[in-house]
N, C-alpha and C positions, 0 to 999 in steps of 0.2 A: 560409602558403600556399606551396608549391612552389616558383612562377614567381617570387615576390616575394623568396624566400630565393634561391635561382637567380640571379637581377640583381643581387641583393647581394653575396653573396659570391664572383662569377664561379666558380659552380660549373660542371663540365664531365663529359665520360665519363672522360676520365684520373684524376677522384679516385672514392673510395667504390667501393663493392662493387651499389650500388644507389639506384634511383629509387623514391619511394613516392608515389602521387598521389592526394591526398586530398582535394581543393576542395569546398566545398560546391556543390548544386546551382549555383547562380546563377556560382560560380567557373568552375566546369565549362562552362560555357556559353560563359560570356569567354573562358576559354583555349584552347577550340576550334577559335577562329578569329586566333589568333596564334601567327605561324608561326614566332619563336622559339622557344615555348615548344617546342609539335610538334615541331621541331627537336631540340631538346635532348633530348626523348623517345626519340626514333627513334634517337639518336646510342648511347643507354644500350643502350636495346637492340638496336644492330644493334652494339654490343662485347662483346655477349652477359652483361652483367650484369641482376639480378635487376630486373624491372620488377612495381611493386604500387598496386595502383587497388582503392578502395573506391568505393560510392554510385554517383554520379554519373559520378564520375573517370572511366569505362570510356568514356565520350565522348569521350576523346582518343587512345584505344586504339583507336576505329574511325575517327579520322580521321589518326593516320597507318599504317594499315594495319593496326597489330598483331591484331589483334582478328579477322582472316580466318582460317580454318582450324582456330582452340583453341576449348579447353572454354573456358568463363567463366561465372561470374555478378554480378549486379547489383543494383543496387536495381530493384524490381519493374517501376516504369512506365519504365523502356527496356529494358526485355528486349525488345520487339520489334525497335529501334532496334541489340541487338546482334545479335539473329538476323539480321537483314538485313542485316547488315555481315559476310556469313560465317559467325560463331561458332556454336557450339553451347552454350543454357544450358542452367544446371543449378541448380537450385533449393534451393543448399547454402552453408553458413556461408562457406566457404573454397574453391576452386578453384583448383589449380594445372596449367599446360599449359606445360612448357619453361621455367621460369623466370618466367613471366607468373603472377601471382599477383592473384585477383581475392577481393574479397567484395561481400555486397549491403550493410550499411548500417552505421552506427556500432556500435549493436548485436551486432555479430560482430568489432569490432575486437581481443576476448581470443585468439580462433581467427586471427584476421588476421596478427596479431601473433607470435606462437607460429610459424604456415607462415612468416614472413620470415624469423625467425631461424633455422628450421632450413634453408632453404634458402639461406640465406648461408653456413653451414656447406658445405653442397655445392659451391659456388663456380660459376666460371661455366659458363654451359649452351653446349657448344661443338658439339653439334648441333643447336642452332637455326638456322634460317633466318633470313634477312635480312628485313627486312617492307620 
């Protein structure tokens, strides 16, 4: 899990080229409301590197802002939860919006997979906005 490798190894936005957040449901839910972790999120991406939510993950994407304004998609039973947090879905393996890289479920993690690497290739998104 993310937050658990995160605490361990005091990972930050000064290392790596990117955050991939992948909790399961239930994770997802705990880490929503723990403002380190959100922190650390927000940190990745307001340095403009590659930020990647599969399933659930897209729950922390709406609560520290990211998730206002881009394409995304989800695992199916919150896609209302991301429409109303701004986003716009889309009903596809993979979705990328400025570096924010979404999919809906383990399922698509070959396509998931595939968009991070080549968008680590691209390096960082220095027209993004700040969330």
């Amino acid at each position: 899990m993310l937050w658990s490798a995160h605490r361990r190894c005091g990972a930050s936005a000064r290392r790596g080229d990117l955050t991939a957040i992948m909790p399961l449901r239930e994770a997802a839910h705990l880490l929503r409301v723990e403002p380190k972790a959100l922190s650390f999120i927000k940190e990745i991406f307001n340095a403009r590197k590659i930020v990647a939510a599969v399933c659930h993950a897209l729950w922390l994407l709406i609560e520290t802002g990211i998730a206002k304004g881009r394409k995304m998609t989800s695992y199916k039973s919150i896609k209302t939860d991301v429409i109303n947090a701004g986003a716009t879905w889309q009903d596809s393996q993979v979705v990328v919006d400025q570096g924010v890289i979404t999919s809906r479920n383990p399922g698509d993690l070959d396509a998931f997979s595939a968009k991070i690497i080549e968008e680590v290739k691209e390096g960082r998104h220095v027209q993004r906005s700040a969330a």
